[in-house]
C-alpha positions in Angstrom: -24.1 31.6 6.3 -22.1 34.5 5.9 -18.6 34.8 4.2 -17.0 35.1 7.7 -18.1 32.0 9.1 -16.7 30.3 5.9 -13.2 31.8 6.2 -13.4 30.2 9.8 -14.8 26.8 8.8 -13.9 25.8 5.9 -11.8 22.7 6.4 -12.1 22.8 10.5 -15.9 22.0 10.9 -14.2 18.5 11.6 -12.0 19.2 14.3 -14.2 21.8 16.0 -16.8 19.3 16.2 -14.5 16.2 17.6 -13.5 19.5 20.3 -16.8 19.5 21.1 -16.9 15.7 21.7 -13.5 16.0 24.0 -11.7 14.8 21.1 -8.1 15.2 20.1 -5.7 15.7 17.1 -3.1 13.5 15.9 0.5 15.5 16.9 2.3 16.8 13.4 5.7 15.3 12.4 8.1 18.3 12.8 11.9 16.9 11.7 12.8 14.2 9.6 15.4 11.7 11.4 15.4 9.1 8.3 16.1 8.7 4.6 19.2 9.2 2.9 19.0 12.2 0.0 18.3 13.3 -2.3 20.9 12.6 -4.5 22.5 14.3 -7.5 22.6 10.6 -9.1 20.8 7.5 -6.9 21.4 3.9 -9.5 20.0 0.4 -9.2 21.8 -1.5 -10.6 20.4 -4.9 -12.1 17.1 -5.1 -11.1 14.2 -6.8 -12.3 11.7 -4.2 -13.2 8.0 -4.5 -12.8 6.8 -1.3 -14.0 3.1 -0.9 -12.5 1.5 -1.2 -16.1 0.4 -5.0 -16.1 3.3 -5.6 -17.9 5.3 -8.7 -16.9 8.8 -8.5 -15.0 12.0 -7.9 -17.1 15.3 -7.2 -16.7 17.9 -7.0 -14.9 17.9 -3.0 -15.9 19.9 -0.5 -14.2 17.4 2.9 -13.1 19.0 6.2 -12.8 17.4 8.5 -10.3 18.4 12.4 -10.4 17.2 15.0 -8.7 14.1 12.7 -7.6 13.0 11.7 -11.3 13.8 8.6 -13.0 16.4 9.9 -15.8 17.1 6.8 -17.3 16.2 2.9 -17.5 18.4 0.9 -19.4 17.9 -3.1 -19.7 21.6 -4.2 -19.4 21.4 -7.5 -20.0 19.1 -11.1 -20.4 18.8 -13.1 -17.0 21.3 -15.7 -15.9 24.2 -14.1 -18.3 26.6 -11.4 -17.1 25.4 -8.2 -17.9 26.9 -6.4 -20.5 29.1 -3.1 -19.1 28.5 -1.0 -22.2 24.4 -0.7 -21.2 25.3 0.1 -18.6 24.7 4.2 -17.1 27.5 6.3 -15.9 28.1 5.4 -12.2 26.1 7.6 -9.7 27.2 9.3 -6.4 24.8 6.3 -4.8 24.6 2.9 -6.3 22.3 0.1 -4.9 23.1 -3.6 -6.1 19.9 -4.7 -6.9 20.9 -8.0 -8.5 18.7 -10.6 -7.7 16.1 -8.3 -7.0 12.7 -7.0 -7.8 11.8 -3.0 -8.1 8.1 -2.1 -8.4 6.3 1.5 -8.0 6.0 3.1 -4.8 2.2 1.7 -3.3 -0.8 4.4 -3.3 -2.9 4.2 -0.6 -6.4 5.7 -1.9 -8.4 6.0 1.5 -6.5 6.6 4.2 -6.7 9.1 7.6 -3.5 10.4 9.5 -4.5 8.7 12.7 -7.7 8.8 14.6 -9.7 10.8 17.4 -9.4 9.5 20.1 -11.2 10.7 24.2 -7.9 12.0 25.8 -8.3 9.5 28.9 -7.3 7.0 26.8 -4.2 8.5 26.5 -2.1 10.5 24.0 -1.6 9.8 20.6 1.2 8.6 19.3 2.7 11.8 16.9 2.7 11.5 12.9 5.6 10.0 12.5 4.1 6.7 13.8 1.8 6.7 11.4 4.1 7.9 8.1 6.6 6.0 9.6 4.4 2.4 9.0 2.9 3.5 5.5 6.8 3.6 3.7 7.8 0.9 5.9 5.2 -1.4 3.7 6.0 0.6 0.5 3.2 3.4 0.6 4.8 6.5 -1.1 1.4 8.0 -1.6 -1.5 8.9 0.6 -5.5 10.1 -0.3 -6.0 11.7 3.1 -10.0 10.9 3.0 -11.3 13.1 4.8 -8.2 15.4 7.0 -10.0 14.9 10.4 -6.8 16.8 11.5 -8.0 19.9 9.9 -7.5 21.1 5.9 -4.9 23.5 7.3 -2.9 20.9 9.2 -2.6 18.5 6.2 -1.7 20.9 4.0 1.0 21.9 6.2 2.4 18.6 6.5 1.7 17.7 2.9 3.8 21.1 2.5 6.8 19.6 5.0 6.7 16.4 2.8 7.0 17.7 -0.4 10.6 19.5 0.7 12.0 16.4 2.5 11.3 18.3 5.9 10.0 15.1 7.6 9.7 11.7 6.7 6.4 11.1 5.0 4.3 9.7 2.4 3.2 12.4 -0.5 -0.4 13.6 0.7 -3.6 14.6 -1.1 -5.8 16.4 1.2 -9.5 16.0 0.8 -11.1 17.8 2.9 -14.4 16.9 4.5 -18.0 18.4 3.1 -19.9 19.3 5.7 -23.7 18.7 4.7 -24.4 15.9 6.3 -27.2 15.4 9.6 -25.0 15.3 12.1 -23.6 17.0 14.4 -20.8 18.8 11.7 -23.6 19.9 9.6 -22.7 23.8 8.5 -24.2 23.5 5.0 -28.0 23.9 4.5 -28.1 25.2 0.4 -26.9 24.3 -2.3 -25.1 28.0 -2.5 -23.3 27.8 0.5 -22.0 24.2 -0.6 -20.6 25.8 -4.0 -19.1 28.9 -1.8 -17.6 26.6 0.9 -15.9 24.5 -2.0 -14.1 27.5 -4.1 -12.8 28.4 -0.8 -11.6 24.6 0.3 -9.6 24.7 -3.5 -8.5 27.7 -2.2 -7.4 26.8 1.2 -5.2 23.5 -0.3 -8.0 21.0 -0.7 -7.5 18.5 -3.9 -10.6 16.6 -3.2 -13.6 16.5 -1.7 -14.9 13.9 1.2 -18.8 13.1 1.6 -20.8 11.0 3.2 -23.8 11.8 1.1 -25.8 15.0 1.5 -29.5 16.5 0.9 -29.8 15.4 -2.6 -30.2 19.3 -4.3 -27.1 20.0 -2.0 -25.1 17.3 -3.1 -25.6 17.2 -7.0 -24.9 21.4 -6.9 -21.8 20.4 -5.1 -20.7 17.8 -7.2 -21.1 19.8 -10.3 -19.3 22.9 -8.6 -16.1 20.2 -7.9 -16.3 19.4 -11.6 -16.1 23.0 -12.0 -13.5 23.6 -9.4 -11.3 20.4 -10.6 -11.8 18.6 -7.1 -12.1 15.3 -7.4 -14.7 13.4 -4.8 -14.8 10.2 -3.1 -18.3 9.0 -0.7 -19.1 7.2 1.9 -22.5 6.8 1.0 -23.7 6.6 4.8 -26.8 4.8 6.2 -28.7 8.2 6.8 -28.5 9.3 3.3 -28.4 6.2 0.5 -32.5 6.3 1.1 -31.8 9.4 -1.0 -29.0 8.5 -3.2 -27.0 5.2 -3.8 -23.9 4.9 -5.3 -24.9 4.6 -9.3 -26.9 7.7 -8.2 -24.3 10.0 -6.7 -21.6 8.6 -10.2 -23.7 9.5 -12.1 -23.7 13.2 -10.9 -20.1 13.0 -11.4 -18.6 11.4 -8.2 -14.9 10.2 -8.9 -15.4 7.3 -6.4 -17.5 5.4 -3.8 -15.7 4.3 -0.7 -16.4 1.1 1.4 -19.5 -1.0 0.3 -22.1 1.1 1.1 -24.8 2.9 -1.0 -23.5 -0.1 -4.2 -25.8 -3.0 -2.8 -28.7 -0.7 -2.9 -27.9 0.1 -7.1 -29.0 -4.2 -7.2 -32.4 -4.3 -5.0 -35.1 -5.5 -7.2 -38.6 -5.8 -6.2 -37.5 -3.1 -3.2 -35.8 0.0 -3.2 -34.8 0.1 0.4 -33.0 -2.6 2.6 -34.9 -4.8 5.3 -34.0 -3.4 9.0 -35.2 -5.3 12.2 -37.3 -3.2 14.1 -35.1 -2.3 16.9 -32.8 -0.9 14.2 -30.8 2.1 15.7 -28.3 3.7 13.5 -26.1 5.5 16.4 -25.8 1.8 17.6 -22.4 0.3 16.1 -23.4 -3.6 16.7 -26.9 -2.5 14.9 -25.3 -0.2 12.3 -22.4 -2.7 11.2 -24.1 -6.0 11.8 -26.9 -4.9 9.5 -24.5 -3.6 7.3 -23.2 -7.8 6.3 -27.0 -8.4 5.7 -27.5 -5.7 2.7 -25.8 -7.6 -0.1 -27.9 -10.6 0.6 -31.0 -8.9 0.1 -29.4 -7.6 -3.6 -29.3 -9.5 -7.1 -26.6 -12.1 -7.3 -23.6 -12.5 -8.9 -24.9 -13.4 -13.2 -28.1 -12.1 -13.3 -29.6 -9.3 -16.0 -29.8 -6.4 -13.2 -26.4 -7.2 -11.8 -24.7 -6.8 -15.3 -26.9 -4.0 -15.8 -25.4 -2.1 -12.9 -21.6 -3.3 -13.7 -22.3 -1.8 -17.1 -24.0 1.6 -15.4 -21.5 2.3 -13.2 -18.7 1.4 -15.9 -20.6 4.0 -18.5 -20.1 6.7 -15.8 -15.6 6.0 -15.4 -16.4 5.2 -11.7 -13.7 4.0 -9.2 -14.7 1.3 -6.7 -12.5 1.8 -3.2 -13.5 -1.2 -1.4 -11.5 -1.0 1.8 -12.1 -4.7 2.6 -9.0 -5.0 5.3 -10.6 -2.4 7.7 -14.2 -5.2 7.8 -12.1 -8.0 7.5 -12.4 -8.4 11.3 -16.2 -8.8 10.9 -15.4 -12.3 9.0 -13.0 -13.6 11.6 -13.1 -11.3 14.6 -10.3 -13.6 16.8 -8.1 -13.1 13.9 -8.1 -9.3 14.0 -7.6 -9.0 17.3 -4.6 -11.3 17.8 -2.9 -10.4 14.4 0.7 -11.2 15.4 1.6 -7.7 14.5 0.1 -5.8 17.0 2.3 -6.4 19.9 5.5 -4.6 18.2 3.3 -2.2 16.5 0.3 -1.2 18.1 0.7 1.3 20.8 -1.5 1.7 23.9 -3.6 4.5 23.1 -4.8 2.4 20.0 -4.9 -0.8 21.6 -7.9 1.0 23.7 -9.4 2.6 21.3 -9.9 -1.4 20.0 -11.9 -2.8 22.3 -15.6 -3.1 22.7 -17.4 0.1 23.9 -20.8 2.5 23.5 -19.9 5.5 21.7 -16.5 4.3 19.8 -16.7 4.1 16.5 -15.7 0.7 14.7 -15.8 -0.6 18.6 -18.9 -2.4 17.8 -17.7 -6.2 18.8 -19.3 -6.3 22.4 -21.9 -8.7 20.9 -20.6 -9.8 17.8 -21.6 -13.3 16.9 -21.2 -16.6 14.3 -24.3 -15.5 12.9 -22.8 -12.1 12.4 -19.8 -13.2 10.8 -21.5 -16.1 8.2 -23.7 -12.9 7.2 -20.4 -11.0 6.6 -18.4 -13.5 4.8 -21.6 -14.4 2.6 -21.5 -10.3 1.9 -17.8 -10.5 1.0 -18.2 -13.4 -1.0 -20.9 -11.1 -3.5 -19.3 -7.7 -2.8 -15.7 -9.6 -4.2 -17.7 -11.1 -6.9 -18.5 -7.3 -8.2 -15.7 -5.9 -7.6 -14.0 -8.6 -9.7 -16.4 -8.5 -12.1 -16.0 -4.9 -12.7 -12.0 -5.0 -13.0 -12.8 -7.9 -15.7 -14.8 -5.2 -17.8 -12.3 -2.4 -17.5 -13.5 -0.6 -14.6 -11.1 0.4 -11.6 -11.4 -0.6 -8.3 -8.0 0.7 -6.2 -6.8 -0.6 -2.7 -7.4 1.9 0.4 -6.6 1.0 3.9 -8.5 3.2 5.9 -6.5 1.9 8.9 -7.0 3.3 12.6 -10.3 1.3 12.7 -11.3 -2.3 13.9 -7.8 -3.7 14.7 -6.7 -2.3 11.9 -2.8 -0.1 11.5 -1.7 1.3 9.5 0.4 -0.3 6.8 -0.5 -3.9 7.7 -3.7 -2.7 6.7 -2.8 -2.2 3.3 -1.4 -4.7 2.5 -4.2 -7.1 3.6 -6.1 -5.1 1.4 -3.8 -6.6 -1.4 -4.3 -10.2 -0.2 -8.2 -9.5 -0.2 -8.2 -8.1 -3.8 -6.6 -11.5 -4.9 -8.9 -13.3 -2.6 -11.5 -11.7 -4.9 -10.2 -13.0 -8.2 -7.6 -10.5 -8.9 -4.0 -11.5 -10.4 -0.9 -10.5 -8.2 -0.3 -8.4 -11.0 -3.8 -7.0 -11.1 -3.5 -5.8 -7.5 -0.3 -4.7 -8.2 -1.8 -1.8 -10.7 -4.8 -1.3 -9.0 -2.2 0.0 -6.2 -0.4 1.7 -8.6 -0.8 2.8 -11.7 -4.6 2.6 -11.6 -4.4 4.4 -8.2 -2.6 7.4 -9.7 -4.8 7.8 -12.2 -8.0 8.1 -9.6 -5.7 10.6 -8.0 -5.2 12.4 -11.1 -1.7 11.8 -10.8 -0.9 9.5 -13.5 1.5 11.5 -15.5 3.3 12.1 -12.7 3.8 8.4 -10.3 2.3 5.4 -10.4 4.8 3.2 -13.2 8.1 3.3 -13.4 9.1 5.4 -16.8 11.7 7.8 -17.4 10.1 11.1 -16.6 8.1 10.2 -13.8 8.8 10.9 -10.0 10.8 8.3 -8.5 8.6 6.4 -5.8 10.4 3.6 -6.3 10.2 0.0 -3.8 13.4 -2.1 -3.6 12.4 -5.9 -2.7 14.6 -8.8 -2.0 12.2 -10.5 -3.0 9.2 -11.1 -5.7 6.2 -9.7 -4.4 4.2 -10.9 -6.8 4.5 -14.1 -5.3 3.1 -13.5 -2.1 2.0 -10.5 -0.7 2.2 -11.4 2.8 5.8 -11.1 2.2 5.1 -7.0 2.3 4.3 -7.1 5.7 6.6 -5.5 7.9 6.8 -8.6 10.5 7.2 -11.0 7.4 5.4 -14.1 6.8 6.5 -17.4 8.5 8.8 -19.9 6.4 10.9 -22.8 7.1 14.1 -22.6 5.9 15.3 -26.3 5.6 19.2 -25.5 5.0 19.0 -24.3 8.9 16.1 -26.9 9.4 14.2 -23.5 11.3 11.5 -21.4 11.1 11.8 -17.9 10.3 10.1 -14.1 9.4 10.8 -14.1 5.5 10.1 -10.1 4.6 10.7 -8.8 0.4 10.7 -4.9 1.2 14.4 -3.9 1.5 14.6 0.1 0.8 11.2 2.3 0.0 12.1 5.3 -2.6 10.0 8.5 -1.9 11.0 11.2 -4.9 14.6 10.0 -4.8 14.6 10.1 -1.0 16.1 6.5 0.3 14.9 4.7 3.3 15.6 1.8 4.8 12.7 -0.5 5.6 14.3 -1.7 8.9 15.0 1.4 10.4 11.5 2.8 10.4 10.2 -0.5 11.7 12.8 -0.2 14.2 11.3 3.2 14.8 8.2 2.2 15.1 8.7 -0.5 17.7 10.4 2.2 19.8 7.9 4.1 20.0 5.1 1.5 20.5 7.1 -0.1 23.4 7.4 3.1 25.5 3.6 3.4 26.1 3.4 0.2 27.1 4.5 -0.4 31.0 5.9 -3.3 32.4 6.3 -4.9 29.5 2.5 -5.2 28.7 1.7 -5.9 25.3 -1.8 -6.1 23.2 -2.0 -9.7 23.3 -0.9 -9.8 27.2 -3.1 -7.1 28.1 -5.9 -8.8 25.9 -5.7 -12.0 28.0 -5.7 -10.6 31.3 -8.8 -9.2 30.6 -10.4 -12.2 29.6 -10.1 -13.5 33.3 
């Protein structure tokens, strides 16, 4: 491959190969139209401060924001006592009274994708600023763009646009796709090219790397070359490659993290080195590729035994990161509850909706057969693939919450924060989860020193909440969670996110949900919704 074709395909192969397939791009956002700022001098005043570290609330403390830094934190005072004025910093040009309330660290989503492909006659895509729109509405201030199916050149752009308040967005991390795998965006055939393509991805705006396993001489060459280069790497160790290379494998060449499940069951066979497949196994069949994918952990050590702790303590020797990204195969467990998830008829557009439901060829649209047996086999699979994941948090590994939403009734934003109810479901603390999102995700970014806890110093992506979130993290969602409230003897939506801070810049949670249902109503006619469209098809 010549130097001409890389200058053309690095970072593209992806979106010249969804061209091929008649797919389409996800619009860019082009304006911002929400978020007050930046400020010279944005205060809270009176907050109770949970930093991101583990460490437990305190407060109330006033937090000075300048320039999009936190300048100052000051603890003004001991709870349920008036706080004393002399702590207190110099008034700013924007005050929030945050009394009675919580403040955590913006939420890092670390496997996420700026919308999906989708066949055009399903309709067009909603723009970006659906998508960015959702992720601060639940607290997301930072994105890992896994993969930029938009092109390396387009995220970059907008990741350029975010940075200088230009539209209203998340802070983005490009990792740009490696194309080396055998499929039909295979460019890269030796182990040269792949160091070549990389230099010029780092180039071209690429922080990371995004594989789904490779030739094994192709992969370890580039994995050594992103060391090199100072790219980190995240894998989805697919199907058609973990024969090769499983997940201890590929971290022990260096790979920063392992996405999803795959390729870590494989690291626990004993007595085979390869899983069990019925017969009429076909990869390029969804139903076949995810149905057996909820049968791999059962054919692995358990949870206790000597080569399950040998593994933990493998992978921990090697500083890996686990991304699970339960929320986007929670549907596998309980498909009826995916489907009807009471959010989707304000927030789930048309085009989407489609892109749902059962069909050949769609990816993730794999349910036209899906059965009880299917989804005992996947709960039994979540039950071990929590019990590791758990396990390897207990001995001081890091596993970080990643949404990957756009997938199996799956949006984005909701997505992420069922990921935070499923890391507690695994054995997590609320505070736990709450640095795996935060501080521990920064660090897997390589962006500790900059986000991730709220310290003096650091960029201020900073979440306002009326309420405790370590409480309940369905309170996060952007429809709320259900309570009664017995003064008015009713039931109502109780929601904790108030304001999401993004580098100083202010926004307020109910106006980009408001946004958002705009936009999802006007592609739905006559009223139509998900759930009504869902049950006139069932007739």
């Amino acid at each position: 491959m010549n130097a001409l074709k890389f200058e053309i395909e690095v970072g593209e192969e992806m979106v010249a190969g969804f061209a091929k397939k008649g797919l389409t791009q996800v619009r860019p956002s082009t304006t911002r139209d929400r978020g007050e700022g930046p400020f010279g001098r944005l205060v809270l005043r009176g907050a109770t401060v949970i930093d991101g570290t583990g460490a437990p609330p305190f407060g109330p403390a006033d937090i000075v924001i300048e320039d999009g830094r936190i300048t100052e934190l000051a603890v003004v005072g001991v709870p349920h006592k008036p706080v004393n004025p002399d702590r207190r910093p110099a008034r700013g040009d924007r005050e929030i009274d945050c009394h009675g309330k919580y403040v955590s660290p913006g939420f890092i989503d670390s496997h996420a994708h700026i919308g999906t492909p989708f066949h055009a006659e399903n309709g067009e895509m909603l723009p970006a600023d659906y998508i960015y729109k959702l992720w601060l509405a639940h607290g997301v201030t930072s994105v890992r763009e896994t993969g930029c199916m938009n092109g390396l050149a387009w995220t970059c752009e907008q990741k350029a646009a975010s940075e200088v308040n230009r539209i209203a967005a998340p802070h983005l991390y490009p990792y740009v796709y490696f194309p080396a795998v055998n499929d039909y965006l295979k460019t890269i055939y030796r182990p040269d090219d792949g160091r070549e393509w990389l230099r010029q991805a780092r180039d071209k705006g690429a922080e990371g790397v995004k594989f789904f396993g490779a030739p094994p001489a192709i992969m370890q060459a580039a994995l050594d070359e992103c060391a090199k280069l100072g790219l980190r790497t995240c894998c989805h160790h697919a199907q058609l490659t973990v024969g090769s290379m499983n997940a201890l494998k590929t971290a022990r060449w260096g790979l920063t993290s392992t996405e999803h499940s795959y390729g870590i069951p494989e690291t626990l066979f004993e007595g085979r080195s390869l899983q069990s497949i019925a017969d009429d196994y076909d990869y390029d069949d969804e139903y076949l590729r995810f149905s057996t994918a909820g049968q791999t952990f059962l054919q692995a050590a358990q949870p206790g035994s000597q080569k399950w702790n040998d593994v933990l303590h493998a992978f921990l020797e090697t500083g890996h990161t686990f991304v699970p990204t339960l929320n986007v195969y929670d549907g596998n467990r309980d498909v009826m509850r995916a489907r009807r998830a009471e959010w989707h008829d304000s927030y789930t557009d048309n085009t989407t909706w489609k892109y749902f439901q059962p069909q050949r060829g769609g990816h993730g649209a794999y349910f036209y057969r899906w059965s009880v047996k299917n989804e005992v086999e996947w709960r039994e699979t979540y039950r071990i693939f929590m019990h590791f994941l758990n396990d390897y948090k207990n001995l001081g590994g890091r596993v970080c919450p990643g949404s990957d939403s756009g997938f199996m009734y799956q949006i984005y934003g909701f997505g992420y924060v069922r990921e935070l109810e499923l890391l507690q479901e695994a054995g997590f603390l609320p505070m736990e989860v709450l640095r795996a999102g935060t501080a521990h995700a920064a660090d897997l970014l390589g962006i500790g020193e900059e986000t991730g806890v709220l310290e003096v110093g650091r960029r201020a992506d900073v979440l306002v909440h009326r309420e405790n979130p370590l409480a309940d993290f369905k309170l996060l969602y952007g429809t709320g969670a259900t309570r009664l409230n017995d003064e008015l003897g009713a039931v109502e939506q109780k929601r904790a996110l108030e304001y999401t801070i993004r580098s100083g810049i202010l926004f307020d949670v109910d106006e980009l949900l408001g946004d958002v249902r705009a936009m999802v109503a006007a592609t739905w006619k006559n009223g139509e919704t998900p759930y009504s469209h869902a049950t006139e098809q069932s007739k």
